[in-house]
N, C-alpha and C positions, 0 to 999 in steps of 0.2 A: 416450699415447692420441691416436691421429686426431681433429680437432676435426670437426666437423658442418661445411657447408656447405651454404645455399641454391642450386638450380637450376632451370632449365625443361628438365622432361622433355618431349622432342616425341613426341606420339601424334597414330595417323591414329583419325578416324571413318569410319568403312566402313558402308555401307547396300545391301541388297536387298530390292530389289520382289519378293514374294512370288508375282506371277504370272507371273517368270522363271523360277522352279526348281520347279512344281506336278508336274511327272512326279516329278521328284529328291524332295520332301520328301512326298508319298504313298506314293512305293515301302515295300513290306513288305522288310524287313530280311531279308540271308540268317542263317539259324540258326547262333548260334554258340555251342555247346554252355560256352563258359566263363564269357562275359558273364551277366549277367540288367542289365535294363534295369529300374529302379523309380520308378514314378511320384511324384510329389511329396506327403508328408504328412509333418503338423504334427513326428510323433515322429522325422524323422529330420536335423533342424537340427544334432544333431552330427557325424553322419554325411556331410553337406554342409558343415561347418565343420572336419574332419578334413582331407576333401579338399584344401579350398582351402590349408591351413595345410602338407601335403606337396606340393602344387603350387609355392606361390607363396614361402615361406619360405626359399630361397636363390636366387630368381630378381630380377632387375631390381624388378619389380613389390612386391618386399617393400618395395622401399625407397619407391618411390613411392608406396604405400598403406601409411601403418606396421600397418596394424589386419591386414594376409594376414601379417605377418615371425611371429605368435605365435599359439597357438592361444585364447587368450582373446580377442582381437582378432576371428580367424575365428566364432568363437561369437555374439560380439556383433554382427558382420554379418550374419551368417544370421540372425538373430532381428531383424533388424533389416530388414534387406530381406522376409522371410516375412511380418511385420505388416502392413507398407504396405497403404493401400487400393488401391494400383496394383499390387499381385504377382499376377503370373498363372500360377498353379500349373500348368496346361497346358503352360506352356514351363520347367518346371522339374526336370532329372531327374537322377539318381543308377546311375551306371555301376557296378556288382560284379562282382567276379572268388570263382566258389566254390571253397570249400575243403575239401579231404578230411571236415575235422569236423563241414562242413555251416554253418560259419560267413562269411556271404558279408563280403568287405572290400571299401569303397567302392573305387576309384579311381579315377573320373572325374565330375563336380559342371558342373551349370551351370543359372541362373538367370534368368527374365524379369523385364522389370517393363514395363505399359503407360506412353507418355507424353503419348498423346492417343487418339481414338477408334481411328485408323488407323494407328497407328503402336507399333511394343513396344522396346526396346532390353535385348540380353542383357548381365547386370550381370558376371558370371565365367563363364567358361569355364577348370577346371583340371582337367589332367590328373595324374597322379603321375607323376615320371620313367620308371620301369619300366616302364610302357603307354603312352607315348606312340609316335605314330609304327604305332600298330598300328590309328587307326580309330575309336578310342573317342571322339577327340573330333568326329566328323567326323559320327558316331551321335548323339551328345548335340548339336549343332549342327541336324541334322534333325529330332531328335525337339522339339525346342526351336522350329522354323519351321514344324511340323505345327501345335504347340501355340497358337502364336502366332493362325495363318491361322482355326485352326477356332475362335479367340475373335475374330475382328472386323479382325484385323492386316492390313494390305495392304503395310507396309514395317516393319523392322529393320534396328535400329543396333546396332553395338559399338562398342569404344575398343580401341586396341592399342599397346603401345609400340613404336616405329619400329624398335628395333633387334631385335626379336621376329619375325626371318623367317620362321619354320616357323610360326608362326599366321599370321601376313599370306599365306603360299603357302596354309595350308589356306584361308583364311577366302575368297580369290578362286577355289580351285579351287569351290565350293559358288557363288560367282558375288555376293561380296561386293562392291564396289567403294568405292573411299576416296573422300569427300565432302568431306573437309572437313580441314584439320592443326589441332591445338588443341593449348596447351602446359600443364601440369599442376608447378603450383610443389612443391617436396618437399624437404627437409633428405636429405642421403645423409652417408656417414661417421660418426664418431664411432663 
């Protein structure tokens, strides 16, 4: 058996001023007859705890949050960032793809939380392998900066791990920019 090791994982913090992208995160979405887009409520912490746990569960990021590698881990997040007196349900939404039997399956999860009057940082952004690359998360990032803006927000923050290309190209194509490198200690192996 591989023994554990401690590391510093390098992540960027990335910030946008929300009175960069006001055309971009007002636009009304073109209709896409597969998605449905679901607002944030209490009853659906499993369903944003699914996500994250087929998101992040063989990516980098399991290792470096062990609480996304399992889905008790993910349960316990969600329910733990939804309590907060800082969650801001406006920037929190649940991407589904429907299904012949009418059973919608999550596949895309993402989260706010305020850090100060003017200021919100999204906690996860995950998509499922299978949809990524198609948009979803790009929707759940706007829907998430609407949310923010129409509760008081004038700037957001995320966290991404450096070697996470395809979210560091989305996250500057929407007009993100890195502010800051910060390193994040984590046991990997074993």
């Amino acid at each position: 058996m591989p023994l554990s090791r401690s590391v510093f994982i390098k992540r960027y913090r990335m910030q946008i001023e929300l009175a960069t992208c006001q055309n971009w995160i007002h636009q009304t979405p073109g209709e896409n007859s597969v998605l449905t887009w679901v607002a944030w409520h209490p009853k659906l912490v499993h369903q944003h705890a699914q996500v994250k746990w087929e998101s992040f569960r063989q990516e980098m990021d399991g290792n470096v949050f062990p609480s996304l590698a399992n889905r008790e881990g993910c349960r316990q997040l969600m329910r733990e960032i939804s309590t907060k007196d800082n969650f801001v349900p406006e920037a929190t939404w649940l991407a589904c793809v429907g299904e012949p039997l009418g059973k919608d399956i999550p596949v895309g999860t993402i989260q706010g939380l305020r850090v100060s009057a003017l200021h919100g940082a999204i906690q996860n952004i995950g998509v499922v392998a299978s949809w990524r690359g198609r948009g979803v998360g790009k929707e759940l990032i706007r829907r998430s900066l609407q949310g923010f803006y129409l509760t008081g927000c004038r700037f957001v923050t995320l966290e991404v791990t450096t070697h996470n290309f395809r979210a560091i190209e989305l996250y500057e194509s929407v007009g993100f920019k890195t502010s800051e490198t910060v390193y994040k200690y984590s046991f990997v192996g074993g």
